[in-house]
C-alpha positions, 0 to 999 in steps of 0.5 A, a space after each residue: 956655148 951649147 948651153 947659152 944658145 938653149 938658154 937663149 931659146 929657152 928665153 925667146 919661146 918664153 918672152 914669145 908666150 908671154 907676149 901672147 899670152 898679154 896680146 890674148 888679155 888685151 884683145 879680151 879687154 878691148 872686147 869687153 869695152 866694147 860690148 860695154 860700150 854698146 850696152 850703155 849705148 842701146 841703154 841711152 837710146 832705149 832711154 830716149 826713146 822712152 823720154 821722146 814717147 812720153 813727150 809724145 803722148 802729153 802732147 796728144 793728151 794737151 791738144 786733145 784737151 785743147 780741141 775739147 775746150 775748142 767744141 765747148 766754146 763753139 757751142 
């Protein structure tokens, strides 16, 4: 009887660490896929920004060609 209750507490404690032990590798898996998730989303905004700037700037370029076109046929 003693030696069926020890094996059953044997038992508990070692299910109790295996489940830790997977409750640790899922919280450290959760983490790492949210870091992920954060990087790949700071990259797409780094890449917007980037995208949005260079727009920007052949924009200013077109309208300053424009305004120079402008002056020549004012003259």
């Amino acid at each position: 009887k003693v030696n069926s209750a020890t094996k059953a507490v044997k038992e508990a404690s070692r299910l109790k660490r295996e489940n830790e032990k997977l409750e640790r590798k899922r919280k450290l898996e959760s983490e790492k896929a949210e870091k992920e998730r954060i990087r790949k989303e700071m990259k797409e905004t780094k890449e917007k920004q980037k995208q949005e700037l260079k727009e920007k700037l052949e924009k200013e370029k077109q309208d300053k060609e424009k305004a120079k076109e402008e002056e020549k046929k004012k003259r």
